[in-house]
VOBA-1610 file (N, C-alpha, C; in pm, whole numbers, padded with zeros to 5 digits, always signed):
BEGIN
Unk+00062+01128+02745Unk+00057+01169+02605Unk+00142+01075+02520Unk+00102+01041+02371Unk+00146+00921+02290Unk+00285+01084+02211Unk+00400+01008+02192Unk+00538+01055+02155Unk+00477+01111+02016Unk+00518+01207+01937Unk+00510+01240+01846Unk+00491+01143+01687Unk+00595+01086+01700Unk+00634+01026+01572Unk+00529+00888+01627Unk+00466+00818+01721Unk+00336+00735+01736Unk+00242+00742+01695Unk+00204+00891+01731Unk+00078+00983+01663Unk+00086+00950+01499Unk+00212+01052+01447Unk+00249+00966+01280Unk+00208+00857+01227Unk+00293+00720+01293Unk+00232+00641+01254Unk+00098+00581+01260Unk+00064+00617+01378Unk-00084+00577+01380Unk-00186+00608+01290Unk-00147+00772+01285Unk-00278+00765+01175Unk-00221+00754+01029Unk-00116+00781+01023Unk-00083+00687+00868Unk-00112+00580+00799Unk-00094+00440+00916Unk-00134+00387+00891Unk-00284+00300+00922Unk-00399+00368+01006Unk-00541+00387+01005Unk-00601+00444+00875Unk-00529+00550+00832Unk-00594+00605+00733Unk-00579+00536+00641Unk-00449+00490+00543Unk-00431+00442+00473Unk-00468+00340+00435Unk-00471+00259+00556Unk-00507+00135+00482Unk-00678+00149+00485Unk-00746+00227+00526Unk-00875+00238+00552Unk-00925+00267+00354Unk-00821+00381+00318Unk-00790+00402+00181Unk-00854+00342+00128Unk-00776+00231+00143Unk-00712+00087+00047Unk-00871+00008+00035Unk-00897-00014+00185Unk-01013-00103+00214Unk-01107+00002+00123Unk-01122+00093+00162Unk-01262+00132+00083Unk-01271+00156-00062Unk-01135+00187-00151Unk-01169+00222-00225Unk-01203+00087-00319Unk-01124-00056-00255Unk-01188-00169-00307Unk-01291-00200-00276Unk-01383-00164-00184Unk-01501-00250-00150Unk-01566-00153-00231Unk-01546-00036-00291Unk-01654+00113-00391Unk-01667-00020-00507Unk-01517-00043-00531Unk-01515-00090-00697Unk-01538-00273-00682Unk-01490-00335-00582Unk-01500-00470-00636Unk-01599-00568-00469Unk-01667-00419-00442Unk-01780-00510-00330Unk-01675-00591-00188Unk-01747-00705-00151Unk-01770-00730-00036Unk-01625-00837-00092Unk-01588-00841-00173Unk-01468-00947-00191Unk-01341-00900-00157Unk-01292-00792-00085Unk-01195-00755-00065Unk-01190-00779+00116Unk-01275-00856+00182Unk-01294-00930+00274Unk-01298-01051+00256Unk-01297-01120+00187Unk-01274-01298+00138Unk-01134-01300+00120Unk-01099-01404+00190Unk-00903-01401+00242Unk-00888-01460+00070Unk-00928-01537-00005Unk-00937-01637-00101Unk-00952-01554-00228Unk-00982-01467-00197Unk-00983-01375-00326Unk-00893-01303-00329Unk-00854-01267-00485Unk-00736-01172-00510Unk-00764-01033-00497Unk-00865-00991-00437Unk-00898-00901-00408Unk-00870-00806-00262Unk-00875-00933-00166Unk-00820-00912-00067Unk-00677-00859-00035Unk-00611-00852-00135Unk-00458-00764-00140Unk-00521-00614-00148Unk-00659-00555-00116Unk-00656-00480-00091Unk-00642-00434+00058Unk-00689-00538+00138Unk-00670-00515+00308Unk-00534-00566+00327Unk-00477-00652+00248Unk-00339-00721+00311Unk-00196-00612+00222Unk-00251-00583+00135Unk-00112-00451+00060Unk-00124-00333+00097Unk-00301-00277+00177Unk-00327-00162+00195Unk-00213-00144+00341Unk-00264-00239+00443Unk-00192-00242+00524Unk-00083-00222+00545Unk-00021-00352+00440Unk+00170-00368+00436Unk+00182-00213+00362Unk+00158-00159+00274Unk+00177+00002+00233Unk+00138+00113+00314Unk+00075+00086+00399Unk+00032+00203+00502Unk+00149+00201+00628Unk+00190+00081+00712Unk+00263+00056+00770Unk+00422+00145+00709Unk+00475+00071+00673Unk+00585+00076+00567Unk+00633+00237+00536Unk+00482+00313+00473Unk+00525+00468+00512Unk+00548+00514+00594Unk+00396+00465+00710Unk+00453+00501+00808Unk+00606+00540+00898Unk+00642+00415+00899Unk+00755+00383+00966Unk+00879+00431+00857Unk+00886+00461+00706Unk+00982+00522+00633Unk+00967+00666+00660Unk+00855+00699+00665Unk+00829+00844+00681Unk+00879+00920+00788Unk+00856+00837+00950Unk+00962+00882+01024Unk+01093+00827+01043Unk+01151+00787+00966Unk+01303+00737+00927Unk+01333+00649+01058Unk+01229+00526+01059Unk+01260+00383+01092Unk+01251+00261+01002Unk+01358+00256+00922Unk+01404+00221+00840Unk+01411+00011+00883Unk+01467-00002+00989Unk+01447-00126+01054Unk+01323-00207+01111Unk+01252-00085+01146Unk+01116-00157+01235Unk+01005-00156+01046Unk+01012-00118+00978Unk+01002-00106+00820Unk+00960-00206+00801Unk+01150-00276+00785Unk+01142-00392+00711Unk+01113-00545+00838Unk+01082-00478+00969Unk+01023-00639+01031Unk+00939-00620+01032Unk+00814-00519+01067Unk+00695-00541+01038Unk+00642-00572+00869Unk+00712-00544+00809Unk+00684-00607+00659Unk+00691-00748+00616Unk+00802-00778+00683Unk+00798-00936+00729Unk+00683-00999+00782Unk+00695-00935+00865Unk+00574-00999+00967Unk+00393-00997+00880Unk+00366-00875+00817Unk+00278-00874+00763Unk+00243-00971+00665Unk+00396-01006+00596Unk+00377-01112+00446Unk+00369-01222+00516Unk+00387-01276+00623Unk+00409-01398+00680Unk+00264-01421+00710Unk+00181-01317+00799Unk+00072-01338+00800Unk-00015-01333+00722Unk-00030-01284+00615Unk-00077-01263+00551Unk-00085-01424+00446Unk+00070-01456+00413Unk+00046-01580+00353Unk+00001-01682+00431Unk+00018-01673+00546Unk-00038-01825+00589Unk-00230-01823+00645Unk-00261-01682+00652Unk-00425-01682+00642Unk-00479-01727+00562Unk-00392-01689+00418Unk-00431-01689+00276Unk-00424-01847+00239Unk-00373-01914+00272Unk-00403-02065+00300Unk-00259-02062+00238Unk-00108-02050+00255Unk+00038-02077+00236Unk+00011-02151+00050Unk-00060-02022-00044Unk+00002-02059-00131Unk+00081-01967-00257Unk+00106-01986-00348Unk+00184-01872-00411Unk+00278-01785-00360Unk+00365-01888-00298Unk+00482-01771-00203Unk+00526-01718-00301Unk+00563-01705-00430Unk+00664-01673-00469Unk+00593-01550-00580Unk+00497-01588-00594Unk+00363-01423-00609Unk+00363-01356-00549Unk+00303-01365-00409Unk+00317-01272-00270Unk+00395-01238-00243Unk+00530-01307-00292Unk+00649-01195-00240Unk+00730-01079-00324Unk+00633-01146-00434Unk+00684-01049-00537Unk+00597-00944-00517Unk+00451-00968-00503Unk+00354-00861-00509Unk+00375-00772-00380Unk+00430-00832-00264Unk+00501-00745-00153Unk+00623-00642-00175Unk+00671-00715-00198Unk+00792-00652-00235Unk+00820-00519-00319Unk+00736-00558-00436Unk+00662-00437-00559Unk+00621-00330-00472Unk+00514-00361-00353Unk+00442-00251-00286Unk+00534-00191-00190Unk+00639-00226-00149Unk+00753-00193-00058Unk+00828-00060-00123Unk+00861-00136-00245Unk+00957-00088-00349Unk+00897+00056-00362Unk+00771+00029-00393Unk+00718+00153-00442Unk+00672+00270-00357Unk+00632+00215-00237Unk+00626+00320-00098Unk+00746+00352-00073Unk+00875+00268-00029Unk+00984+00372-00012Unk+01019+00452-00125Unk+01005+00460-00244Unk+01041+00580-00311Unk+00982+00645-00263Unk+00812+00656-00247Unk+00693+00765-00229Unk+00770+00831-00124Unk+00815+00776+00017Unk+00837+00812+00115Unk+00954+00897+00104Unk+01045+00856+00072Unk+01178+00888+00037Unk+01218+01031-00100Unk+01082+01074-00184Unk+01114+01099-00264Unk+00993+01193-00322Unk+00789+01112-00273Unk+00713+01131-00328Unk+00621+01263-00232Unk+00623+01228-00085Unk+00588+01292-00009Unk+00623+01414-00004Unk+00730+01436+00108Unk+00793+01541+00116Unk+00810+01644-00005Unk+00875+01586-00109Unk+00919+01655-00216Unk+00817+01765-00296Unk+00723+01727-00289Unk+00588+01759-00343Unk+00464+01828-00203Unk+00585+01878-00143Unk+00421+01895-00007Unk+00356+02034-00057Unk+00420+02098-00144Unk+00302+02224-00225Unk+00238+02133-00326Unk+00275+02088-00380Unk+00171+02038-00494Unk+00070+01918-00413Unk+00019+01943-00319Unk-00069+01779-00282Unk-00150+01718-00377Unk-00194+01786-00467Unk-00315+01731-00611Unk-00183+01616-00631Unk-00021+01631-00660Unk+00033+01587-00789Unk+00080+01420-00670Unk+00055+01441-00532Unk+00133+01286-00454Unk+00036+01160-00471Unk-00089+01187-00460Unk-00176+01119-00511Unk-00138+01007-00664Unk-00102+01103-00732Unk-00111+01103-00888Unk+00017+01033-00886Unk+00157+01025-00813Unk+00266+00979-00778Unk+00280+00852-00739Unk+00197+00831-00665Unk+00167+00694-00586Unk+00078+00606-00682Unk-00028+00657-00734Unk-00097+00577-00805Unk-00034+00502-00914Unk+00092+00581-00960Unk+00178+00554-01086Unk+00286+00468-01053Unk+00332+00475-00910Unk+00401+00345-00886Unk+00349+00268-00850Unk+00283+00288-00807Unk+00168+00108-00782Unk+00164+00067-00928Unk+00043+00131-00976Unk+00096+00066-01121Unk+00187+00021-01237Unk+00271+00099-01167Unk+00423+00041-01261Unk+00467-00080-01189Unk+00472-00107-01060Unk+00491-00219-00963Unk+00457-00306-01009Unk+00295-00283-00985Unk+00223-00440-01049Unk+00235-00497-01210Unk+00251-00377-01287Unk+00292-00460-01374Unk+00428-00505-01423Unk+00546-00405-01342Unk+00671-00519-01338Unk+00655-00650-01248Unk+00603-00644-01202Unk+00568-00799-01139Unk+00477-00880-01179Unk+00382-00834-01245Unk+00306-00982-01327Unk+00386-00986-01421Unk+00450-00916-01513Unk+00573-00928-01574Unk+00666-01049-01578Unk+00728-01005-01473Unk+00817-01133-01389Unk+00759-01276-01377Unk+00661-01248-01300Unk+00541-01377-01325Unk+00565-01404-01461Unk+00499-01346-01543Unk+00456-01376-01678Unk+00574-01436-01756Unk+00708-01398-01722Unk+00801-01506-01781Unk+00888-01627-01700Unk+00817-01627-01546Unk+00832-01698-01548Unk+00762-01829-01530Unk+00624-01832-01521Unk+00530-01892-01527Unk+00451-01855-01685Unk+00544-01902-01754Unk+00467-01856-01890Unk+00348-01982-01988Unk+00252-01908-02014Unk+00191-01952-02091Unk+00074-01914-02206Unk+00019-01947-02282Unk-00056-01893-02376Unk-00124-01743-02329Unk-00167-01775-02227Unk-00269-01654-02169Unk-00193-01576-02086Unk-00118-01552-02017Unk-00037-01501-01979Unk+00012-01352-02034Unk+00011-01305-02146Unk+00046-01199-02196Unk-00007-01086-02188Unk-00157-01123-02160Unk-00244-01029-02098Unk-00243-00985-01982Unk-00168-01083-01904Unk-00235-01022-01768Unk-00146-00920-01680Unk-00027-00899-01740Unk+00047-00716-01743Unk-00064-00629-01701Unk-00131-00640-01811Unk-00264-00552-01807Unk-00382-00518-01739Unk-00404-00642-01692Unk-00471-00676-01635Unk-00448-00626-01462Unk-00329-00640-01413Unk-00298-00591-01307Unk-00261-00449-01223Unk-00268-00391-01345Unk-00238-00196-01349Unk-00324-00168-01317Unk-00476-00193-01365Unk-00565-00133-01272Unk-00582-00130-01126Unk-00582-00259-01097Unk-00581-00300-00952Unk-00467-00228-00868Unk-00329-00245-00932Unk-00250-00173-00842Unk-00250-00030-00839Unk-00323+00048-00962Unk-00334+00195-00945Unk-00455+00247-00827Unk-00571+00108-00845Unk-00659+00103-00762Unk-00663+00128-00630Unk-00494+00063-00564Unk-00454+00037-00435Unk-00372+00138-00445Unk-00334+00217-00529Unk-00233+00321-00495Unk-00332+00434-00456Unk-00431+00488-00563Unk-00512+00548-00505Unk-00572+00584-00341Unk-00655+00433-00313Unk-00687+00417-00176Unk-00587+00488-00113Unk-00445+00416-00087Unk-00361+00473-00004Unk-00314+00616+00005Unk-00314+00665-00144Unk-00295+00818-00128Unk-00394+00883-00088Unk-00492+00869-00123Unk-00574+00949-00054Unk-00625+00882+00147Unk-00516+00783+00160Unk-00592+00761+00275Unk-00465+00880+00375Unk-00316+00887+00295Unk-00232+00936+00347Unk-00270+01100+00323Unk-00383+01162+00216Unk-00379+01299+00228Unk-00487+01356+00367Unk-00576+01264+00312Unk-00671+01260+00495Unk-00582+01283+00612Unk-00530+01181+00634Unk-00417+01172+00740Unk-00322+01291+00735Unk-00278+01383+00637Unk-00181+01517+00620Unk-00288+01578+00700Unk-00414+01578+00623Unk-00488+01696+00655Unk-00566+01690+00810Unk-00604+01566+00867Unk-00636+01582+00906Unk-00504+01630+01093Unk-00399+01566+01099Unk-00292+01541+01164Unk-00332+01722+01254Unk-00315+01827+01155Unk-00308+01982+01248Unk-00478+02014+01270Unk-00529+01937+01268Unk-00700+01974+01281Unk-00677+01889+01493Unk-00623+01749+01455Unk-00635+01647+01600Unk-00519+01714+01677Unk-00442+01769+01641Unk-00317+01837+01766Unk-00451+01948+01819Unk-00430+02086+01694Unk-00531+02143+01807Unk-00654+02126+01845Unk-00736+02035+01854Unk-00835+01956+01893Unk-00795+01930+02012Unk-00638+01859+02016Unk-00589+01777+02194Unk-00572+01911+02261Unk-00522+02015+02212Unk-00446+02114+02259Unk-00515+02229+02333Unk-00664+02197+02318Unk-00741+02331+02344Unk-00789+02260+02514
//
């Protein structure tokens, strides 16, 4: 039999990032499988955010932050090693914003499940746009001012996926025990 807190992560992060993947391929098609597209931070953030709870959620706080490593590492060098300094911001943002969820969004809220969804979606989007933000002054230029804006959708997009890939995963977690159990 797989240890308790394995089970956790496993389907935390199956579900989640499954989330992530689908709810981009509903809205932006078959491009969230093209490594080259910016779209693909839906399989590579769904992941690094599914992981990340995982492992915050059962208070492994260390194995967290190396598999997060490990994910941005791979992730940038599939992606053909460019925009490190995007990707680590856009990592980092999604880090930032799952350990609150974890730490703060989950638990806290386990009667209200309608409102964790709605929690997550709102730090993703506050994420991404403090970080094109950041971008935006420091890579500044004419066009640039827009694209704050431009990035809230997408990251509410990916917050979505993941919450609902993590309420599946709540719900489904006491359906697969007694399923094993009978």
């Amino acid at each position: 039999m797989l240890p308790e807190r394995f089970k956790e992560i496993l389907l935390l992060t199956i579900f989640g990032t499954a989330g992530s993947i689908l709810t981009g391929y509903v809205v932006f098609g078959r491009f969230v499988f093209v490594v080259k597209s910016p779209f693909f931070q839906f399989m590579s953030g769904g992941l690094l955010a599914s992981v990340l709870f995982a492992l915050f959620f059962v208070q492994r706080e260390k194995d967290a932050l190396f598999s997060g490593v490990i994910i941005f590492l791979f992730t940038y060098l599939i992606s053909g090693g460019h925009f490190f300094l995007t990707q680590l911001l856009y990592f980092l943002g999604i880090a930032i914003a799952i350990y609150i969820f974890a730490r703060w969004g989950f638990s806290e809220f386990s009667k209200f499940k309608f409102l964790r969804p709605l929690i997550l979606i709102s730090l993703f989007a506050v994420s991404f746009f403090l970080v094109q933000l950041i971008l935006t002054l420091i890579y500044y230029s004419d066009k640039m001012p827009i694209l704050p804006f431009k990035t809230v959708p997408i990251g509410a997009l990916m917050g979505l996926g993941v919450a609902i890939g993590f309420e599946v995963a709540d719900w489904v977690r006491p359906k697969l025990e007694k399923f094993v159990s009978e």
